[in-house]
C-alpha positions in Angstrom: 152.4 142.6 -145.8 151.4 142.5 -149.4 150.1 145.9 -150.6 149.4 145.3 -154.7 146.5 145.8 -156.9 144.3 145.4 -154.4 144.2 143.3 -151.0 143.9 139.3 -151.9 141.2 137.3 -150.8 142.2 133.7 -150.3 140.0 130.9 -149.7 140.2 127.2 -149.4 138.1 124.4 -149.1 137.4 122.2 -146.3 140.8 120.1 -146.8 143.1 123.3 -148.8 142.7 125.2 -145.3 146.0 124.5 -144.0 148.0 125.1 -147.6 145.8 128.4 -148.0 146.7 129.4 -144.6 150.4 128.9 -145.2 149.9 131.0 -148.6 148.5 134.1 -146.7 151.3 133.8 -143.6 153.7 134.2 -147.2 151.7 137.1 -148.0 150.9 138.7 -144.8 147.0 138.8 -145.3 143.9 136.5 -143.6 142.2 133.8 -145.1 139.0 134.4 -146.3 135.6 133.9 -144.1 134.1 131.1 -146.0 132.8 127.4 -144.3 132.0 124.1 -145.7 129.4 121.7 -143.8 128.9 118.4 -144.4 125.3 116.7 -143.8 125.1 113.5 -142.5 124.6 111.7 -145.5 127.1 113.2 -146.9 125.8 116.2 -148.8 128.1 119.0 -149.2 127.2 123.0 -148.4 129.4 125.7 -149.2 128.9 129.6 -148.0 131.6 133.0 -148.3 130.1 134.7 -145.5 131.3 138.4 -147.2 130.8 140.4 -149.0 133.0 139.5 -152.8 131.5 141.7 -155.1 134.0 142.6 -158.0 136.7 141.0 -156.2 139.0 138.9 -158.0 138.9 135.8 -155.5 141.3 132.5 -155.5 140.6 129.3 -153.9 142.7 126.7 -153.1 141.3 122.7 -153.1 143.4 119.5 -154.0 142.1 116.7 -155.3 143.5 114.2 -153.4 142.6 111.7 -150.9 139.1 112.1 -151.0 138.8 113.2 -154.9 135.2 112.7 -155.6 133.8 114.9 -152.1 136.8 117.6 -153.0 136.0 118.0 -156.6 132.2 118.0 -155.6 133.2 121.1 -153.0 135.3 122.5 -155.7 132.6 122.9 -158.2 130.1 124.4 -155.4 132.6 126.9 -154.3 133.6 128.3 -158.0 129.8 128.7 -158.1 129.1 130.5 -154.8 131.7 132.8 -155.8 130.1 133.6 -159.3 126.9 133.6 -157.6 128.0 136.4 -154.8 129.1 138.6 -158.5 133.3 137.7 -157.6 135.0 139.8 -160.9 137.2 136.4 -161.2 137.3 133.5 -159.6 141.3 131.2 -159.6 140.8 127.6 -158.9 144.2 127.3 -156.8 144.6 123.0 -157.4 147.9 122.1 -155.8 147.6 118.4 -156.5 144.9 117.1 -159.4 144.5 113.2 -158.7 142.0 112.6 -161.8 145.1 114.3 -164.0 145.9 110.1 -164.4 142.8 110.0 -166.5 144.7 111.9 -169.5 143.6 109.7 -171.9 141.4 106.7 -173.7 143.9 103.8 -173.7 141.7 101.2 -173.1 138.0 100.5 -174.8 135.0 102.3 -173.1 136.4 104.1 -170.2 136.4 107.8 -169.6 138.8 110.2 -170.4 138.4 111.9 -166.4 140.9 114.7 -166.9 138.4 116.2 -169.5 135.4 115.5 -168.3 136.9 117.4 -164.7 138.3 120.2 -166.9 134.6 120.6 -169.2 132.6 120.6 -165.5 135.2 123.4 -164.0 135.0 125.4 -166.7 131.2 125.0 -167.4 130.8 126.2 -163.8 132.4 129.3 -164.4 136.3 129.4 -163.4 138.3 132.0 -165.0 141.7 130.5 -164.6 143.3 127.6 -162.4 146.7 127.0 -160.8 148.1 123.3 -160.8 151.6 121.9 -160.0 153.3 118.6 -161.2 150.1 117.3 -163.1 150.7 113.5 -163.7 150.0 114.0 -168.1 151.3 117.8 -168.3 148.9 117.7 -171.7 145.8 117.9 -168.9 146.7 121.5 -169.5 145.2 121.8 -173.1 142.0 120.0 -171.7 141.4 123.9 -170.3 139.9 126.8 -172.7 141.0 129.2 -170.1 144.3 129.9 -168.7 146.4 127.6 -166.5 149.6 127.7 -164.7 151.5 124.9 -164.2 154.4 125.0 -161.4 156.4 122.7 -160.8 158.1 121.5 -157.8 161.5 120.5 -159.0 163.3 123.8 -158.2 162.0 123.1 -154.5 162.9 119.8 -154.3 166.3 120.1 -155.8 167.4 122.7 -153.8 166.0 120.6 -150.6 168.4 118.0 -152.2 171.1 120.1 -152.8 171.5 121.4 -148.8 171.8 117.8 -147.8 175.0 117.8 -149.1 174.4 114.8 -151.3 174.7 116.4 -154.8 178.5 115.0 -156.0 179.8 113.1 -158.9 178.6 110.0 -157.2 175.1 110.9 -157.2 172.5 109.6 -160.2 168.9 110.3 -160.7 166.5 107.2 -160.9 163.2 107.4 -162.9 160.7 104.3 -161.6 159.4 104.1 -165.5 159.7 105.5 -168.7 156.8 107.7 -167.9 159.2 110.1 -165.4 162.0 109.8 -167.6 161.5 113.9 -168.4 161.3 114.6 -164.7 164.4 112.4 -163.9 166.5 114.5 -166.9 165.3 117.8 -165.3 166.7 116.9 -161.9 169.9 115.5 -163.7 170.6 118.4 -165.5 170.0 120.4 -162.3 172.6 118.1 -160.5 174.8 118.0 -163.8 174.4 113.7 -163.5 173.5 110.4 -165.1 170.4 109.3 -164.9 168.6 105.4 -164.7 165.0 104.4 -165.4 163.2 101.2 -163.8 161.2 99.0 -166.2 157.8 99.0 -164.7 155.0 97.2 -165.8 151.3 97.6 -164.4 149.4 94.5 -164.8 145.7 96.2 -163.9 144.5 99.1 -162.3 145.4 98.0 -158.6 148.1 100.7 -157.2 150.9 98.5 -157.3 153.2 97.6 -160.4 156.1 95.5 -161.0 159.4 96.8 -161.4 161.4 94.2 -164.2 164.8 95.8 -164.6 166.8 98.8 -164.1 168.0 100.3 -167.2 171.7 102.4 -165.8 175.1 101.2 -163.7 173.7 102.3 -160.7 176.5 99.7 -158.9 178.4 101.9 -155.8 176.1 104.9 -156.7 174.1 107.1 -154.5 170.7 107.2 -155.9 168.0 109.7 -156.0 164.6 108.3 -157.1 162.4 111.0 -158.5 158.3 110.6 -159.3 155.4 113.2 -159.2 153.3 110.9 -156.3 153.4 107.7 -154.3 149.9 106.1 -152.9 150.8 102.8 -151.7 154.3 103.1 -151.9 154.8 99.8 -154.0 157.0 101.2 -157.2 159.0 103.0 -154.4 160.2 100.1 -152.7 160.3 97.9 -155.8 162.7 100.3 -157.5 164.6 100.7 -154.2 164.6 96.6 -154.2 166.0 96.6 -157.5 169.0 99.0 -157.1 170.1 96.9 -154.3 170.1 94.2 -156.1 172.2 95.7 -158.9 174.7 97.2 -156.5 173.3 100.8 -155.1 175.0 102.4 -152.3 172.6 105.3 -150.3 169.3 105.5 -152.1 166.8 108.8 -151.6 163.7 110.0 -153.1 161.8 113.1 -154.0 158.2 113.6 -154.6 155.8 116.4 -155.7 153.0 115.1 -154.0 152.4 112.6 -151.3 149.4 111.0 -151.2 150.5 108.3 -148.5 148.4 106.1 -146.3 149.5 104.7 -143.2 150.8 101.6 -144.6 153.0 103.2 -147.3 154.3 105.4 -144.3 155.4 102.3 -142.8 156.9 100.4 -146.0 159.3 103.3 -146.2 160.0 103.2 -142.6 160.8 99.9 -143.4 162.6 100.4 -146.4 166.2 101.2 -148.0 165.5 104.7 -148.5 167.5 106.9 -146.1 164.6 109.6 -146.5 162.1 110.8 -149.0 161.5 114.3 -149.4 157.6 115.6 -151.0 156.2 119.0 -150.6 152.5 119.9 -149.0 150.4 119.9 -151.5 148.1 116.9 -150.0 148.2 117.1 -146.4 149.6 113.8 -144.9 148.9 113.8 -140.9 150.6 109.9 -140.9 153.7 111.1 -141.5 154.2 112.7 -138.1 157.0 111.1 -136.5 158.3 109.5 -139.2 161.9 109.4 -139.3 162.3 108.9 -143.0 159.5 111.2 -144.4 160.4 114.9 -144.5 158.1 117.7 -145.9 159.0 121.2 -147.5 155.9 123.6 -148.7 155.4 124.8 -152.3 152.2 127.4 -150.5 155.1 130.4 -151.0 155.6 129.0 -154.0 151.7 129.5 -155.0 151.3 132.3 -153.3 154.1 134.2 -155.3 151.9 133.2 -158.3 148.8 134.7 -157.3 150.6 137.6 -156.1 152.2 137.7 -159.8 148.6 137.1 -161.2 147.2 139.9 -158.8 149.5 142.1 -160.2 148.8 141.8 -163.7 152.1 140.8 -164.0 154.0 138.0 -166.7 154.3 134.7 -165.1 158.3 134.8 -166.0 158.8 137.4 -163.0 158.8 134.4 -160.4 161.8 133.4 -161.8 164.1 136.6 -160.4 166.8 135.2 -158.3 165.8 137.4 -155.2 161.8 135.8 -155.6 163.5 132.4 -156.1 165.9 132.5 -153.1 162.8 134.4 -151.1 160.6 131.1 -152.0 163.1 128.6 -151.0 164.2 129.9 -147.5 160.1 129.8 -146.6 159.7 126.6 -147.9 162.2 125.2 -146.1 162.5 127.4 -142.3 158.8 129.2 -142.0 156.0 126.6 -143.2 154.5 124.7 -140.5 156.0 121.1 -140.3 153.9 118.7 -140.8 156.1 116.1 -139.1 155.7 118.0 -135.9 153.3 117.0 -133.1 
């Protein structure tokens, strides 16, 4: 049980409950008593029924598949806690759906990373916790601090145990735009790596995959991106290395943000599985025999512990912490491909 500057009160909103939970079994304490009800039409109400007062508080809340309610409940919760006199309050944010509005690249639309970042921080937040953001420059939207993890050592080492890291193996980006992430995991793996040339016609969630830039013929392939809703770049990358001569072909995501149908185009699909971690809970993938889940909550949970503590960031990174992290995420979190 954790016994450092003070116990931790955890807290989650109404869909960060079972990633919070799996943060306090890490740190052998209790989720905080807090509820969330939800009128009929839809109005949100948020209470911490205990006492907070001068406690340095964290709550944990994706924005994910229902972005606009959970950034609504987000913004009520950092303000209960202010209101009930909380010392700090850490918006815990394991996956940030609007970080994909980074920027104005298009004439009169909003830039929604910002305007997200100015209403958290107007509300009072003293510091918030992300992983993977989609534009990794969402960060300087933020006057306050922010901690970015990232799940890459995770899912590498997931990789690594299936025994499919040799000198066969090469990393495939789906666009330019995950290029950096492909290089981390090939430097990781000490491999090549190949990037699709995707285009995105509108903003439907679908593109078109034109090329593959990389010899990829007899190669294992490991495609690598930071989330997949429909699943369409996925299978159209995974088209396109068969077509140019791919042998096995896996993939690793940060997040999943999966519907039933994408479930099912993987199912479906070339990909012998695809490994994401738990940052968006995804009950469809139960029983799928492709999908496979590992949980980054120890992961977050060592950094509010090293927050907690007062201590730098950097100290996550000790080789007993890091093997400590991996064995949880991988033999104690709750499956989420179990019935």
């Amino acid at each position: 049980m954790y016994t450092g500057a003070g116990i931790i009160k955890i807290y989650a909103g109404r869909t960060g409950r079972a990633f919070a939970q799996r943060m306090c079994a890490y740190l052998g304490t209790q989720l905080g008593d807090a509820e969330t009800i939800v009128f009929d039409e839809g109005n949100i109400f948020v209470r911490v029924n205990e006492s907070i007062r001068d406690k340095d508080v964290y709550l944990v809340q994706p924005i994910g598949r229902e972005p606009n309610d959970e950034f609504t409940e987000l913004l009520f919760w950092i303000d209960a806690f202010k209101r009930s006199s909380a010392n700090s309050v850490t918006a815990i944010i394991p996956y940030f759906s609007y970080a994909k509005g980074d920027k104005k690249d298009e004439p009169r639309v909003s830039i929604r990373a910002r305007v997200c970042a100015d209403c958290i921080e107007a509300i009072g937040v003293d510091r918030v916790i992300f992983m993977d953001l989609h534009a990794a420059q969402v960060q300087g939207f933020f006057k306050k601090p922010v901690d970015h993890l990232l799940a890459q050592p995770l899912l590498a080492e997931y990789i690594r145990r299936q025994g499919i890291v040799d000198d066969n193996l090469i990393v495939v980006s789906p666009d330019a735009g995950s290029a950096k992430r492909a290089h981390l995991f090939a430097n990781e793996f000490g491999c090549s790596v190949a990037i699709g040339d995707k285009t995105r016609y509108s903003h439907r969630e679908d593109a078109k995959v034109l090329n593959i830039i990389g010899d990829v013929k007899g190669k294992n392939c490991l495609v690598v991106d930071d989330f997949s809703i429909s699943g369409g770049t996925l299978i159209d990358i995974a088209r396109g290395l068969k077509e140019n001569g791919a042998n096995r072909i896996f993939a690793a995501l940060s997040h999943n943000v999966m519907n039933q149908k994408a479930i099912d185009r993987i199912e479906n699909s070339d990909y012998e599985f695809l490994v994401s971690t738990d940052t968006v809970e995804c009950p469809e993938a139960r029983g799928s025999k492709k999908i496979r889940i590992i949980s980054a909550a120890p992961m977050f949970a060592q950094a509010v512990k090293t927050i907690h503590d007062r201590a730098p960031m950097s100290t996550m990174f000790d080789q007993r912490i890091s093997k400590r992290l991996m064995d949880m995420s991988f033999t104690e979190q709750p499956s989420l491909l179990d019935d």
